[in-house]
C-alpha positions as CSV (number, residue, x, y, z in Angstrom):
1,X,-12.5,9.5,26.3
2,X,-10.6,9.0,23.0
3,X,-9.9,5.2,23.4
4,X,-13.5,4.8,24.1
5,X,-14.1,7.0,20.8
6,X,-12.0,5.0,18.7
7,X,-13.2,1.4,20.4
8,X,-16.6,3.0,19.2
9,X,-15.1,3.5,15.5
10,X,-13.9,0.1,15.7
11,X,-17.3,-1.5,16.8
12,X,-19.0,0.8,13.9
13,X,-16.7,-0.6,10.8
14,X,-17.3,-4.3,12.5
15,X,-21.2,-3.4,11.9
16,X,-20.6,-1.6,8.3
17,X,-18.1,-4.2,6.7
18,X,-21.4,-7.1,8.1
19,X,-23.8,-5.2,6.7
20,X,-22.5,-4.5,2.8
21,X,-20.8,-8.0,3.3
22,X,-23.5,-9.6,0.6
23,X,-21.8,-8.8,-2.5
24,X,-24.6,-8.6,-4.7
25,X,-25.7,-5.3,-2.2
26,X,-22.3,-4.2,-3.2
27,X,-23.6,-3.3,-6.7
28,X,-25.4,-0.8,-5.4
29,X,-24.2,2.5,-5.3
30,X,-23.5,3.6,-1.6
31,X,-21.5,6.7,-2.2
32,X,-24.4,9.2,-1.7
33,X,-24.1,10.9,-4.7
34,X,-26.5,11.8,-7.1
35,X,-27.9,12.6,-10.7
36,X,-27.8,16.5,-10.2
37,X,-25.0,16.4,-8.5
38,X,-23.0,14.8,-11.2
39,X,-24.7,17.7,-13.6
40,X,-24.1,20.6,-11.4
41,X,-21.6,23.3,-12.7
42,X,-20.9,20.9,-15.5
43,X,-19.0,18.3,-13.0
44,X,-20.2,15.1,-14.9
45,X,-17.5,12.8,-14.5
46,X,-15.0,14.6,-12.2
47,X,-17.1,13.9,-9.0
48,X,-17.1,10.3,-9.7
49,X,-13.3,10.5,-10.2
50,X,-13.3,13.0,-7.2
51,X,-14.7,9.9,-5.2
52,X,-12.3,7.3,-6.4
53,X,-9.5,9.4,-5.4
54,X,-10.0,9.8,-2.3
55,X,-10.7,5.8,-1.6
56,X,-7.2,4.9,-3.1
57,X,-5.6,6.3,0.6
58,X,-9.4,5.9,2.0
59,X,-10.4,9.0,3.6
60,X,-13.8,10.0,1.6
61,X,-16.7,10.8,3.8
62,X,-19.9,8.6,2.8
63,X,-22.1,9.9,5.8
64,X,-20.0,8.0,8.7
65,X,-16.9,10.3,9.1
66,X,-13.8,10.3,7.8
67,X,-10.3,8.8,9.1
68,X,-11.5,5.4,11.5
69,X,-12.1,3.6,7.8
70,X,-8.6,4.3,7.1
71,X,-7.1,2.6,10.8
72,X,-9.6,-0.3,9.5
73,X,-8.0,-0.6,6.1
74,X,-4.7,0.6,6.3
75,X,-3.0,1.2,9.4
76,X,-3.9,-1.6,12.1
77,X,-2.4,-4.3,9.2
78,X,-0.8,-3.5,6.2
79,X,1.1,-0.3,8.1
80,X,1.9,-2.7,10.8
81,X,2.6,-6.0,9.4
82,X,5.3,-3.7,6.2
83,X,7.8,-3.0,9.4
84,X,6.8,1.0,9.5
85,X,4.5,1.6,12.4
86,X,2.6,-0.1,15.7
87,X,0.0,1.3,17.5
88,X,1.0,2.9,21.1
89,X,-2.5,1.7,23.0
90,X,-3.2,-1.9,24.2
91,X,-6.0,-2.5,22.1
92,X,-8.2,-5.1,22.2
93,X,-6.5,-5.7,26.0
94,X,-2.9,-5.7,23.9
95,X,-3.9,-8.8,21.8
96,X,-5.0,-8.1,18.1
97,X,-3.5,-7.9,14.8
98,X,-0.4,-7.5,16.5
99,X,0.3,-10.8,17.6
100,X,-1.5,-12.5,14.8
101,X,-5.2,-12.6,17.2
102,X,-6.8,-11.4,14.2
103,X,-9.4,-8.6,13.9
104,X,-11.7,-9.9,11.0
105,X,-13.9,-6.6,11.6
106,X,-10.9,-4.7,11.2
107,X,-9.5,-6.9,8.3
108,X,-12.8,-7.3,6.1
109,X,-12.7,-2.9,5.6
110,X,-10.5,-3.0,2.7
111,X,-12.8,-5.9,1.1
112,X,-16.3,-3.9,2.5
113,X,-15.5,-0.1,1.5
114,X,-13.9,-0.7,-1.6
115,X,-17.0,-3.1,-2.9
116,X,-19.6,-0.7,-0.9
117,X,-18.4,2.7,-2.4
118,X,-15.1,3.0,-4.6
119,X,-15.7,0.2,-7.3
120,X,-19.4,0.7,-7.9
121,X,-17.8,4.4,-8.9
122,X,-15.1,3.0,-11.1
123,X,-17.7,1.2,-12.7
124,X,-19.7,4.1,-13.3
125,X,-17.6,5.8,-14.8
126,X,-16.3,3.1,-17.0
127,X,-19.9,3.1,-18.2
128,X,-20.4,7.0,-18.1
129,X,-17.1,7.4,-20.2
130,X,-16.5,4.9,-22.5
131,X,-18.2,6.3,-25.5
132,X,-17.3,10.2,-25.7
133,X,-15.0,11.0,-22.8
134,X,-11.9,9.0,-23.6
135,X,-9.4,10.9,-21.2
136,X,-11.7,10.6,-18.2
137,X,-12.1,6.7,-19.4
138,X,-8.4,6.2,-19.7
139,X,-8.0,8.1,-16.0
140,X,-10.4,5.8,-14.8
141,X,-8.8,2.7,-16.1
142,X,-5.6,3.2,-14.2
143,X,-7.3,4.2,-11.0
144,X,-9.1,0.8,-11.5
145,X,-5.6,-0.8,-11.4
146,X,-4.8,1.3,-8.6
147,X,-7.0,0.7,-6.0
148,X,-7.9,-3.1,-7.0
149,X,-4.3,-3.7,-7.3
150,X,-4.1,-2.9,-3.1
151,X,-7.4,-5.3,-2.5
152,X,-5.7,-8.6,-4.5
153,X,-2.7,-8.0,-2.9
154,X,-4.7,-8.2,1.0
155,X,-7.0,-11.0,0.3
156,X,-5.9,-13.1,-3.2
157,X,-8.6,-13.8,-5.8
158,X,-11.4,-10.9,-5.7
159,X,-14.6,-10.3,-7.8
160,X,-13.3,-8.3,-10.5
161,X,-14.9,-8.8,-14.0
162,X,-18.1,-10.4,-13.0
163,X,-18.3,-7.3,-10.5
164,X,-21.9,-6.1,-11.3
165,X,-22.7,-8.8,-13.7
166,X,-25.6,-10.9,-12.5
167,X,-25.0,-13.7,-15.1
168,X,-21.6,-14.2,-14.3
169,X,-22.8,-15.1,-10.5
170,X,-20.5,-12.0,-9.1
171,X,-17.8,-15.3,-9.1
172,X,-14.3,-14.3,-8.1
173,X,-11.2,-14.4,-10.8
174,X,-7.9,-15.8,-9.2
175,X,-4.8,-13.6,-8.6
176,X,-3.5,-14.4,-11.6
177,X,-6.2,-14.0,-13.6
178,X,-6.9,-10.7,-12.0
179,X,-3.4,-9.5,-12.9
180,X,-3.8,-10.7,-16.8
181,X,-6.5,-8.1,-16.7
182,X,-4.8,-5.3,-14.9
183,X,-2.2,-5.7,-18.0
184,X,-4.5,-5.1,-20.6
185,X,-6.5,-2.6,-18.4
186,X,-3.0,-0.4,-18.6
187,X,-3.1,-1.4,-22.6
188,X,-6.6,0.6,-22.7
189,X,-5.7,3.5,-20.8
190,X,-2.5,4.1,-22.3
191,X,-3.7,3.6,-25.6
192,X,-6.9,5.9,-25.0
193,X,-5.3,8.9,-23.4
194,X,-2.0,8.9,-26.0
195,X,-4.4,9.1,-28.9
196,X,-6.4,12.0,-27.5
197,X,-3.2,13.7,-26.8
198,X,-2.2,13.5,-30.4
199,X,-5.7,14.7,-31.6
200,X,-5.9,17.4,-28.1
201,X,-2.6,18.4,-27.3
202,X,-3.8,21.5,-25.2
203,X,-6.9,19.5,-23.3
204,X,-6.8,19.7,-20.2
205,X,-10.2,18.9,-18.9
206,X,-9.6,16.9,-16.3
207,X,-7.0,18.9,-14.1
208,X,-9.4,21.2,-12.0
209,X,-10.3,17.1,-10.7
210,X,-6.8,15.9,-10.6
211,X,-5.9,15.3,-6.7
212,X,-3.3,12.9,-7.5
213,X,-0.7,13.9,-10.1
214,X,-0.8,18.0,-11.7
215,X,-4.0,17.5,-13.9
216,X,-1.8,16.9,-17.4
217,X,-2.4,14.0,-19.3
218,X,1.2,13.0,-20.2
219,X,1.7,12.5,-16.2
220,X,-1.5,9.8,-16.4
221,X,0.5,7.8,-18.8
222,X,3.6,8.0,-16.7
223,X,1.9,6.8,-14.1
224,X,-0.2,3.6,-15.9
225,X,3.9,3.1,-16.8
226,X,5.1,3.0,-13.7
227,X,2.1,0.7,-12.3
228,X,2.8,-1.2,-15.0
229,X,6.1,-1.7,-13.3
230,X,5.6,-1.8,-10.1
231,X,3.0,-5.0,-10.7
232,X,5.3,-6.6,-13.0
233,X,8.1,-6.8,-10.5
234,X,5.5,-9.1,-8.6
235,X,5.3,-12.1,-11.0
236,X,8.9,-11.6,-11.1
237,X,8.9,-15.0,-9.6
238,X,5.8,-17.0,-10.4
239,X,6.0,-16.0,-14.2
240,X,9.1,-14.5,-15.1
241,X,8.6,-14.4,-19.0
242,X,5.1,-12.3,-18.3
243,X,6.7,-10.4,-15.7
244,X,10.2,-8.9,-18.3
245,X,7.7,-8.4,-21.3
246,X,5.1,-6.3,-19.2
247,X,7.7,-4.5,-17.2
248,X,9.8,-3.7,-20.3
249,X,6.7,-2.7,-22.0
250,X,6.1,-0.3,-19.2
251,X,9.9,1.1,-19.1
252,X,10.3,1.8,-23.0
253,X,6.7,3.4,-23.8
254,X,7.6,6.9,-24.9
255,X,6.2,8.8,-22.4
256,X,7.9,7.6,-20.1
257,X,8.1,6.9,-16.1
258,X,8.7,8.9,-13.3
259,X,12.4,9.4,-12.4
260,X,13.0,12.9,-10.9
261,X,12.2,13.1,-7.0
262,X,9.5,15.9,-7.8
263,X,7.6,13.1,-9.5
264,X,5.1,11.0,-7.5
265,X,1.8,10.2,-6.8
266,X,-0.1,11.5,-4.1
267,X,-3.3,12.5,-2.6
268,X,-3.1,15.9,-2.6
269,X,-4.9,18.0,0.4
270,X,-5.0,21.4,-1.4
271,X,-8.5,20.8,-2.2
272,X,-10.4,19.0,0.8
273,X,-8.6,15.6,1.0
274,X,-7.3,15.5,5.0
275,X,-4.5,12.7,4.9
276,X,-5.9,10.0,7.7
277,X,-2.5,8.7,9.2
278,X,-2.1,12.7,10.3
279,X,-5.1,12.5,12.2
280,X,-4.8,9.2,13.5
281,X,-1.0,10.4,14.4
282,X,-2.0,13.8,15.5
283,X,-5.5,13.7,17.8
284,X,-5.8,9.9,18.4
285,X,-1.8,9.4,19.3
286,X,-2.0,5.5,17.5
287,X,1.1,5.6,14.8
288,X,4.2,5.6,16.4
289,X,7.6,3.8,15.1
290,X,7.8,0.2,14.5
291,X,11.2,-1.9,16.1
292,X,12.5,-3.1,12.4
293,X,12.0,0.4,11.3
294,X,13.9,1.7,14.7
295,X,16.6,-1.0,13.9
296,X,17.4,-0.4,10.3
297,X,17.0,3.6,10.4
298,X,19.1,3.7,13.6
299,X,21.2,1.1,12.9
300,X,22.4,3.2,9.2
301,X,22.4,6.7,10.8
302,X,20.0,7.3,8.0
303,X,19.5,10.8,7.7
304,X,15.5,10.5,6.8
305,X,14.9,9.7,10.1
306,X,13.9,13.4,10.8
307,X,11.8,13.7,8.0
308,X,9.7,10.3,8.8
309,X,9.6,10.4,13.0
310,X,9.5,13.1,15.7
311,X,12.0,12.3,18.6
312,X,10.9,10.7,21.5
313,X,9.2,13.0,24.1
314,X,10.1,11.2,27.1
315,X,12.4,13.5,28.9
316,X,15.2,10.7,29.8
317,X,14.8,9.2,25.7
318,X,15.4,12.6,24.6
319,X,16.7,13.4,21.2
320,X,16.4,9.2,20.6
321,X,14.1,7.5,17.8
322,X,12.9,4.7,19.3
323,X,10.3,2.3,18.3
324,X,7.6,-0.8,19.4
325,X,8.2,-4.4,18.6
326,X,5.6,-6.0,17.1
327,X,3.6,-9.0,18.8
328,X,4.5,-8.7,22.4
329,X,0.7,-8.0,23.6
330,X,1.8,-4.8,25.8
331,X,-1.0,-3.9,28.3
332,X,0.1,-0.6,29.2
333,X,0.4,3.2,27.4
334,X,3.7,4.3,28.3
335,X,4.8,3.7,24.9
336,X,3.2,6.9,24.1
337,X,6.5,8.9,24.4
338,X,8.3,6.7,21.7
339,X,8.4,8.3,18.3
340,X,5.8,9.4,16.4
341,X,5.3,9.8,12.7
342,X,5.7,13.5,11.1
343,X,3.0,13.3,8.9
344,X,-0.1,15.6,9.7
345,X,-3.7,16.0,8.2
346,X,-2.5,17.9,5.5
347,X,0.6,16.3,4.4
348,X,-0.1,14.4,1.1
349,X,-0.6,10.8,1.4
350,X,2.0,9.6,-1.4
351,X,1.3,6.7,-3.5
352,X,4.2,6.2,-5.6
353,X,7.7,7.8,-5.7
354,X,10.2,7.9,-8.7
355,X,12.7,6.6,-5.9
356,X,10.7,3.0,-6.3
357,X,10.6,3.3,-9.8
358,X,14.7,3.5,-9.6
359,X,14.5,0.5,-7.4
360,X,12.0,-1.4,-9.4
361,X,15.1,-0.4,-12.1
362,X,17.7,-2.2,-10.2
363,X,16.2,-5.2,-9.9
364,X,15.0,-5.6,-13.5
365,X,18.8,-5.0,-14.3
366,X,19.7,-7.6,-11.4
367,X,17.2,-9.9,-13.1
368,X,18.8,-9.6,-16.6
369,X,16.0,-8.2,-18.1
370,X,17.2,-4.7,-19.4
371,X,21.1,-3.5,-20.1
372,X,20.8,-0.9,-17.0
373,X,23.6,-0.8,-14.3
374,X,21.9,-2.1,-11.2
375,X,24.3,-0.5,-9.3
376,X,23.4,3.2,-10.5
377,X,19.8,2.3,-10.7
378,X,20.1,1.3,-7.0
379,X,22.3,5.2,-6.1
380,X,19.6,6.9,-8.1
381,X,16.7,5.3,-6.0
382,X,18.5,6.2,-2.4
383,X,19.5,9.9,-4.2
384,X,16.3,10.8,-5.5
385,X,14.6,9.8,-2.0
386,X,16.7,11.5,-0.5
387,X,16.2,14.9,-2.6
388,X,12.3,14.1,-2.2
389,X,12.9,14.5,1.4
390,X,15.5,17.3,1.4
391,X,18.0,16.0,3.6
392,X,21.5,15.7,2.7
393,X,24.7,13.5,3.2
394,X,23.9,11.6,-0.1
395,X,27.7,10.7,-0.8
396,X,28.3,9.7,2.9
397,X,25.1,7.4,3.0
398,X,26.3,5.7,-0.3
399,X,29.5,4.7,0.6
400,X,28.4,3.2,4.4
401,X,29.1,-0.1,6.1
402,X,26.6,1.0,8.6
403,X,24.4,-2.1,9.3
404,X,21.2,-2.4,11.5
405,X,21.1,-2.0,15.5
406,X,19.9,-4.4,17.7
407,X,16.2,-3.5,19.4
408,X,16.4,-2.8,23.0
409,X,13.1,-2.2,24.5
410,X,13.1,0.7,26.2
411,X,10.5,-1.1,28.9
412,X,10.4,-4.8,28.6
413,X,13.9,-6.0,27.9
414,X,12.1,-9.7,27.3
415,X,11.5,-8.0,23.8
416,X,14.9,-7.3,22.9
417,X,16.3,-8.8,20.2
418,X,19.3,-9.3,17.5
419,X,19.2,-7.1,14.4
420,X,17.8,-9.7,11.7
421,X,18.7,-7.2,8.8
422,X,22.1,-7.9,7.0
423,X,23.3,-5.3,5.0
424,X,24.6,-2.0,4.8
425,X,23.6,1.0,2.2
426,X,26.9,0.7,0.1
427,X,26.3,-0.9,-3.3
428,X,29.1,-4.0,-3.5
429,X,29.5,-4.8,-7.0
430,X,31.2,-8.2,-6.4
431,X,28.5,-9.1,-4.1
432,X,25.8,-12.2,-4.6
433,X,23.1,-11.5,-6.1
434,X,20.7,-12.0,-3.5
435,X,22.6,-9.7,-1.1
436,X,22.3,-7.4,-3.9
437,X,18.7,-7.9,-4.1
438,X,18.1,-7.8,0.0
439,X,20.3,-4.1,-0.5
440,X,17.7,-3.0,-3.5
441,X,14.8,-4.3,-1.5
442,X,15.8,-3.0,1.7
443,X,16.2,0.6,0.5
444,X,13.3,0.7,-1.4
445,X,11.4,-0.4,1.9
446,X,12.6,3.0,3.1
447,X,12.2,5.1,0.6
448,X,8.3,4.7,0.3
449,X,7.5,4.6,4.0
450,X,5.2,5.4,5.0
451,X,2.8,3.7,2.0
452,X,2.5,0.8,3.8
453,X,0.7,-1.2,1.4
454,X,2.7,-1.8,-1.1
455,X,5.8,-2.1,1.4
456,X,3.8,-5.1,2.7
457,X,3.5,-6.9,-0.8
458,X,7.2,-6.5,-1.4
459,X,8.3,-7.8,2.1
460,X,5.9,-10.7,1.2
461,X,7.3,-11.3,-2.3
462,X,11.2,-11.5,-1.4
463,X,11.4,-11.3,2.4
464,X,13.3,-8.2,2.2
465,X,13.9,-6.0,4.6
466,X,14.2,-8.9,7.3
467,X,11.6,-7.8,9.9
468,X,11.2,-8.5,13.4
469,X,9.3,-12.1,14.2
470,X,6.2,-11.5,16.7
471,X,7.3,-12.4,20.4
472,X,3.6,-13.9,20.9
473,X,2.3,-16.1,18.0
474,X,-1.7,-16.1,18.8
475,X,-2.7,-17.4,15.4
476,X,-6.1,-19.3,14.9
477,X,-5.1,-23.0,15.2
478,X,-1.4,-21.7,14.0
479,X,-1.9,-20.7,10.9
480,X,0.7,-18.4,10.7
481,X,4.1,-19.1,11.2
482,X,6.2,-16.6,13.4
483,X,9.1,-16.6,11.0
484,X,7.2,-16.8,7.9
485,X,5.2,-14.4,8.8
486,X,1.4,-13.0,8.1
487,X,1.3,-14.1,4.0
488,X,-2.4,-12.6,3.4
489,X,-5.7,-11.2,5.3
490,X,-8.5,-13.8,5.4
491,X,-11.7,-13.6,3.6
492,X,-14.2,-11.6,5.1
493,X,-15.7,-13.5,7.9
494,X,-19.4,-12.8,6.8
495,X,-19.4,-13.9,3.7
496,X,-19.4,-17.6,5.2
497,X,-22.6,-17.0,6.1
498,X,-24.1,-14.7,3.9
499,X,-22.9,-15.9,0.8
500,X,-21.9,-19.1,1.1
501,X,-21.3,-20.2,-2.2
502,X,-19.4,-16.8,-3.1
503,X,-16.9,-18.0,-0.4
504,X,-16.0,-21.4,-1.5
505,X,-15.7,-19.6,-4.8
506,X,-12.8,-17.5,-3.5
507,X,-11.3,-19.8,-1.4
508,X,-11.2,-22.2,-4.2
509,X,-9.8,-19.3,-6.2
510,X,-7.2,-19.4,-3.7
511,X,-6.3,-22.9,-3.7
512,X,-5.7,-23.0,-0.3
513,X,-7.0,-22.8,3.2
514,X,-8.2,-19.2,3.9
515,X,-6.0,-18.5,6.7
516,X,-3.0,-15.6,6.9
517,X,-1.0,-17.8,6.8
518,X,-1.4,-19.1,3.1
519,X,0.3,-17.7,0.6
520,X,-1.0,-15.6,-2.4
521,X,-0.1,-16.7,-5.9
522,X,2.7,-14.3,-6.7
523,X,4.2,-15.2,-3.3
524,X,6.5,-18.4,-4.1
525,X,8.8,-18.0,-0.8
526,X,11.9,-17.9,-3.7
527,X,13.6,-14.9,-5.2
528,X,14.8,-16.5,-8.0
């Protein structure tokens, strides 16, 4: 009854994502919200922010239900496709996403329910706050960055600043021109909320709305910091002078970043928010343990295992963390007892962790760009994940040769295969630097699992941690190459025909064919 529940979710978002594929519908607000609610008990703004919020991790209810958007937008690609998790069920009759037979109803949610009901509210509120509210303005700027940041980084050039602007035709910016603006959108909320601190010190207006950091304004800044960061890293590559003069900009503003383990970001569910990948983990049984993950965790004795997966319950696996291979288009369910995830409905969904921040560290100091020790940068990344998760054997972990374990399939030994990844945990200071980098990158990976968006982008950007290739390549026409991996999720199949000239716009945005298997512009296939 519950496959046939979630085949039903599935079918639903194929029909939702169609009918709000027009982009000029998208303009309309879909949230269900309205006037006197925004006015009631003096909510104004806070409901809008409320809204935007909860569609970072997508779980807000718009009238449909809550959790199947999430599987649509998150889970059955970019969870799947960063290393971190595979579905235990042979949808689809075992051929999907998973072997690169991909779902473009499943693939066009993040485009449809951002457009249909997250950015009509940041624009909203843009234009509800600019003149008057400056803190909730300067919130709202950096969740702009934050949830667009995740849709450029699925599909390439988006509709960003002609969004809601007839006479600019609603015509798409390219990636790079999308992440000039997420720059100076950062500038503008850093700028606003720092000078109403110095004129408001005690405000605190916002925090009774706050689900994602502890309501203080200081913390907002920290965080447009670390995004800063974080999206500087990317062009690390493509535009390397950009990339050091953002990402320095970000480090040395003086309120800071996050660095202790008790700082992160997350969607907290104290106040109504139900994390999705609980429920989908919990009462649908779909988010179990990917092979790379199984390889690299097992292979390093890593002691976070416990806090990320539940032991297998198969009586003769017993006490084993064990894992599913990506692309071998199973057609069975007994890789139900494998390990499952440890996150419930009301575990936060996490967003960003200081531990990436200390990665994002190394690799600046790797790159030349700041006079940090990349090595120490790299042991305060695996020690503050480590205290974020409260287990222990820090020292130990540091200082091991441990390297990844070869996946044996506990089934179908036609889909066992060699350990790909190539390093251990211990720093080596006389080590190349792209060893160095695969260590940073490959520890990082682990520290923000299970956020598997932006574990995604990174493997994409340096090709760190070295996954698993797919058994069964069922690309369209072969787009995608098994060992180069998925590079991007196509265009929203709809849009071909209901928008036809919006399409060639993108995917001349792009600059290349709109497959998944073209690559997005901060995605050079070099690390240097």
């Amino acid at each position: 009854m519950k496959k046939n529940i979630i085949l039903l979710f599935l079918v639903l978002g194929t029909m939702m994502v169609s009918c709000t594929s027009n982009f000029r519908e998208f303009n309309t607000d879909q949230a269900g919200i309205t006037d006197d609610d925004l006015k009631a008990d003096n909510n104004d703004h806070g409901i809008r922010l409320g809204i935007i919020q909860q569609g970072v991790y997508f779980n807000y209810d718009y009238g449909k239900g809550k959790n199947w958007p999430f599987q649509l937008i998150q889970n059955l690609n970019a969870d799947m496709f960063s290393g971190y998790m595979h579905d235990a069920k042979p949808l689809n009759g075992g051929s999907h996403n998973s072997d690169y037979n991909l779902q473009d109803g499943w693939n066009s949610a993040m485009w449809g329910h951002t457009y249909a009901y997250i950015f009509p509210q940041i624009h909203q509120s843009e234009d509800s706050t600019r003149t008057g509210q400056p803190a909730f303005f300067g919130i709202t700027k950096v969740l702009k960055v934050e949830v667009m940041h995740r849709v450029t980084d699925y599909y390439g050039p988006i509709v960003y600043t002609n969004f809601a602007d007839p006479k600019g035709e609603y015509m798409p910016d390219t990636q790079e021109q999308v992440y000039d603006k997420f720059f100076l959108e950062l500038d503008t909320a850093v700028t606003v909320l720092a000078d109403y601190i110095e004129r408001k010190p005690d405000a605190s207006e916002f925090s009774r709305f706050d689900i994602l950091l502890d309501g203080k304004y200081t913390s907002w800044i920290k965080f447009a910091n670390s995004l800063r960061m974080r999206l500087a890293m990317r062009l690390a590559v493509v535009s390397p002078e950009k990339a050091r003069s953002e990402f320095l900009k970000g480090l040395n503003n003086e309120y800071g970043v996050f660095e202790a383990s008790t700082e992160l970001v997350a969607v907290s569910t104290s106040k109504g928010y139900s994390n999705p990948l609980g429920e989908l983990n919990l009462v649908w049984n779909e988010t179990y343990m990917n092979a790379s993950m199984e390889s690299i965790m097992n292979g390093y004795n890593d002691p976070r295992r416990e806090a990320y997966f539940e032991h297998c319950s198969a009586t003769e696996l017993n006490k084993e963390y064990r894992g599913i291979r990506q692309g071998t288009c199973f057609a069975h369910n007994r890789y139900s007892a494998l390990s499952k995830l440890t996150v419930t409905q009301t575990t936060d969904a996490v967003l960003m962790t200081a531990a990436e921040m200390w990665f994002l560290r190394a690799e600046a100091a790797l790159r030349g760009w700041t006079s940090e020790d990349a090595g120490e940068c790299y042991k305060s990344g695996i020690t503050t994940s480590f205290r974020q998760h409260n287990v222990g054997k820090i020292d130990e972990y540091l200082n091991s040769d441990n390297t990844a374990a070869d996946f044996v399939d506990v089934y179908d030994p036609e889909n066992n295969i060699s350990a790909r990844c190539r390093v251990s945990p211990r720093w080596m200071e006389d080590a190349e630097n792209e060893i160095k980098l695969e260590k940073i990158i490959t520890q990082k990976w682990l520290a923000m699992f299970p956020e598997g968006c932006e574990a995604w982008a990174e493997q994409r950007r340096t090709g760190y941690p070295r996954l698993f290739p797919v058994r069964f390549n069922n690309s369209r026409n072969g787009a995608i190459d098994t060992e180069i991996m998925i590079r991007r999720l196509n265009f929203p199949g709809s849009l071909v025909t209901e928008d036809e000239n919006q399409y060639r716009a993108l995917v001349n945005a792009l600059g290349g064919e709109d497959n998944a298997g073209t690559r997005l512009w901060w995605d050079t296939g070099r690390n240097w």
